[in-house]
C-alpha positions in Angstrom: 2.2 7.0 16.6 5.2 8.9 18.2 7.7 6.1 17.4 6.3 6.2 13.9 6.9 9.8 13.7 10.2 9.9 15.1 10.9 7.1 12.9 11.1 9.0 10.2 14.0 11.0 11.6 16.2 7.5 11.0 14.9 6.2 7.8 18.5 6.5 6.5 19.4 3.9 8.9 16.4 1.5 8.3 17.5 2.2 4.2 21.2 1.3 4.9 20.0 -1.6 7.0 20.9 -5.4 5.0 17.5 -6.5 2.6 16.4 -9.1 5.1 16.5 -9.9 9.3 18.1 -6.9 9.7 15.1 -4.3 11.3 12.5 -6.0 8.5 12.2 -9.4 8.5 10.5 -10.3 5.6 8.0 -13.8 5.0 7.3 -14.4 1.1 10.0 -13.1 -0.2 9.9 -15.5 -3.0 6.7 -13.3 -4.0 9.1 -10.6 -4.5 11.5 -12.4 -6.4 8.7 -13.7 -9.0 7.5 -10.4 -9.3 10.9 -8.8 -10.4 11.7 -11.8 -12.5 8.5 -11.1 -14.7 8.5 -7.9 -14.6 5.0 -7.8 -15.7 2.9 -5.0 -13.1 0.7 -5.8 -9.8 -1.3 -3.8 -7.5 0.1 -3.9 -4.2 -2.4 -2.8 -1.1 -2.0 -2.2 2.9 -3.2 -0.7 5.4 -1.3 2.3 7.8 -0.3 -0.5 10.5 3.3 -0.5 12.2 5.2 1.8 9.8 3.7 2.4 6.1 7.0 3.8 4.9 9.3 0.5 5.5 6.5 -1.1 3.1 7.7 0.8 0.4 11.1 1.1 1.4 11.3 -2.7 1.6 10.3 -2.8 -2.7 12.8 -0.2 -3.5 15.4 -2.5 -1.7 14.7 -5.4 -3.8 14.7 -3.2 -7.4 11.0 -3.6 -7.3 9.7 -1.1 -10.1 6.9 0.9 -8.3 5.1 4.0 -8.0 3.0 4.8 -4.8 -0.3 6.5 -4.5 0.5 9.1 -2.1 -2.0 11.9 0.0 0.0 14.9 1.7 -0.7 15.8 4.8 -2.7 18.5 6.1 0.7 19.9 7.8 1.9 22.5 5.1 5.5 22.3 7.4 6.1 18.9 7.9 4.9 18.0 4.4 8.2 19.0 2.6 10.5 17.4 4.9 8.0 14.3 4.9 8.1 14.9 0.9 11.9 15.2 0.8 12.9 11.6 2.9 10.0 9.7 1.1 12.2 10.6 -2.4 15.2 9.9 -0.6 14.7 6.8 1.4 11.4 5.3 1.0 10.0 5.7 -3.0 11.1 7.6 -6.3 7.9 7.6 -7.7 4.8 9.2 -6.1 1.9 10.2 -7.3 -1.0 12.3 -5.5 -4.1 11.1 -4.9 -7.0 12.8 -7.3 -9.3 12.0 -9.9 -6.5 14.9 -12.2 -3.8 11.9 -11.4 -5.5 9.0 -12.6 -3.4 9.5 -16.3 -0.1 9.4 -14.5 -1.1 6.0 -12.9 -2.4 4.6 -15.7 1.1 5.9 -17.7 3.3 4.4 -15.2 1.0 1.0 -15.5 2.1 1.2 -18.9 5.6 1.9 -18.7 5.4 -1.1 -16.2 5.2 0.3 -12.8 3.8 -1.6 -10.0 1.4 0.4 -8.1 1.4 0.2 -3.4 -1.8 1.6 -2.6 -3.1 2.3 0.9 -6.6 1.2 0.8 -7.9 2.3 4.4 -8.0 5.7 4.4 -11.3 7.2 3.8 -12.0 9.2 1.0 -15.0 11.6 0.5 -16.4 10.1 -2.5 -16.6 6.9 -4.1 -18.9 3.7 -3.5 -20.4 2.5 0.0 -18.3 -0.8 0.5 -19.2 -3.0 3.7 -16.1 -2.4 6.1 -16.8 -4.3 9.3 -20.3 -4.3 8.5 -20.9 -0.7 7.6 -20.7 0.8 5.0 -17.6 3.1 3.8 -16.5 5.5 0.7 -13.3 3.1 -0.2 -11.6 3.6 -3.3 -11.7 1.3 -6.4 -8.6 1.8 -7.9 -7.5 -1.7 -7.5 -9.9 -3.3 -8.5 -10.5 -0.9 -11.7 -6.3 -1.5 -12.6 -6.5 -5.5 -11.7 -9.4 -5.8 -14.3 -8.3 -3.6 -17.4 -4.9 -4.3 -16.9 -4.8 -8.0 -15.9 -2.7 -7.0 -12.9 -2.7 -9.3 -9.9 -3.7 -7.7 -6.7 -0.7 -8.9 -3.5 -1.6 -7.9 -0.1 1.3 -6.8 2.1 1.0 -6.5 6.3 3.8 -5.4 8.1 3.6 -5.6 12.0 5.8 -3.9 15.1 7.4 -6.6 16.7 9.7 -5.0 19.1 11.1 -1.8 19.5 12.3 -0.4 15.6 12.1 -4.7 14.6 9.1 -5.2 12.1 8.2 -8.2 10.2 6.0 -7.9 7.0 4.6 -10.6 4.8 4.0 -10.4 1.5 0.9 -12.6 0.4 0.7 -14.5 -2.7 -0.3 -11.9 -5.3 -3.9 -13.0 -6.9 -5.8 -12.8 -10.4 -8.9 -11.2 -10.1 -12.4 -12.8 -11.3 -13.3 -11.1 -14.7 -17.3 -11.9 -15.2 -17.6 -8.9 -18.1 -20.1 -7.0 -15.3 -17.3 -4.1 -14.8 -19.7 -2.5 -11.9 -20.2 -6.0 -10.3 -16.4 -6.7 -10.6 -15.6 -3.7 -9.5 -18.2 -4.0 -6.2 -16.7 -7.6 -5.2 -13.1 -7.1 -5.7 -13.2 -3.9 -3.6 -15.5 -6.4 -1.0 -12.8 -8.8 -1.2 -10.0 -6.0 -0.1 -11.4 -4.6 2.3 -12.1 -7.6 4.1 -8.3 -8.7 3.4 -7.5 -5.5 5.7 -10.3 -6.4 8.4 -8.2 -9.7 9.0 -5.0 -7.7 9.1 -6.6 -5.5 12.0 -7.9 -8.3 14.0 -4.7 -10.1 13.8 -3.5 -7.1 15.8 -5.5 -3.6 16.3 -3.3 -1.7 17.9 -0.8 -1.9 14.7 -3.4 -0.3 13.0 -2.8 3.8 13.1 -5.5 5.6 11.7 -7.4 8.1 13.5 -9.8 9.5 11.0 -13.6 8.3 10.7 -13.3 5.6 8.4 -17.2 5.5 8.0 -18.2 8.9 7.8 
């Protein structure tokens, strides 16, 4: 946590850094390529492991056309300088989480924006979805853009190796099953995330930084 936060201090140097094998190496970068070549939207989801912000800094890099879903923190003095290097470095296009935003993501959708969402945080509404076996609010804004917009969902892990080295993958972005049963849809898709991020944190649970009750 304190390298992540001091981190952000130097996230002009990780942006000046060369796209690949540089600080981020990245695996499926082909992914990347065929997404900018068609140019057609996806839903990209992680989790907060190593450091979020090189996630998104890494699809900036390679003209990836994205807006982020994006919660301030409780912090009302580090949230503008937090705010102010995110624009700067990290992602032009942020939108704050909130049922008041939903129109804005669904505009940018439109206008062809890929959406990064971070799927593990917990929220204080929403359905009960199995997260290690217990139940947890998770949002189902992936799942609701994947099935009215025919966006393919593509996971993205990125992992501390060494020091300020990271190396994230980018897994090969999905179609999601469309039975006509929104609710059901909905239900397994979300299942099907969350259980994606499970794997992520048991390939490595001390990458994953959150400290909130993610089952309360």
């Amino acid at each position: 946590i304190g390298r992540t936060l001091a981190e952000y201090v130097f996230l002009k140097e990780f942006y000046k850094d060369k796209k690949n094998f540089g600080y981020v190496k990245i695996n499926g970068l082909e992914h990347l390529e065929k997404i900018k070549k068609n140019g057609e939207p996806v839903i990209f989801f992680s989790g907060h492991f190593g450091n979020i912000e090189l996630i998104k800094m890494q699809l900036r890099k390679f003209d990836i056309k994205f807006a982020a879903l994006h919660r301030p923190v409780n912090n009302i003095f580090l949230e503008p300088l937090k705010e102010y290097l995110r624009l700067k470095y990290v992602c032009q296009n942020y939108i704050s989480k909130g049922r008041m935003n939903v129109r804005e993501i669904v505009r940018k959708i439109k206008e062809g924006y890929s959406i990064a969402v971070m799927v593990d945080q917990r929220i204080s509404e929403g359905p009960r979805i199995p997260f290690f076996n217990k139940p947890a609010h998770t949002t189902t804004i992936p799942a609701q853009l994947a099935l009215k917009y025919k966006c393919k969902l593509v996971p993205i892990y990125i992992e501390r190796k060494e020091g300020v080295f990271f190396e994230m993958t980018v897994y090969d972005p999905y179609e999601v099953e469309d039975t006509g049963d929104v609710e059901k849809d909905t239900y397994n898709i979300t299942l099907k995330i969350n259980q994606t991020i499970e794997k992520m944190i048991i390939k490595n649970p001390e990458q994953w930084i959150w400290s909130h009750n993610r089952w309360k």
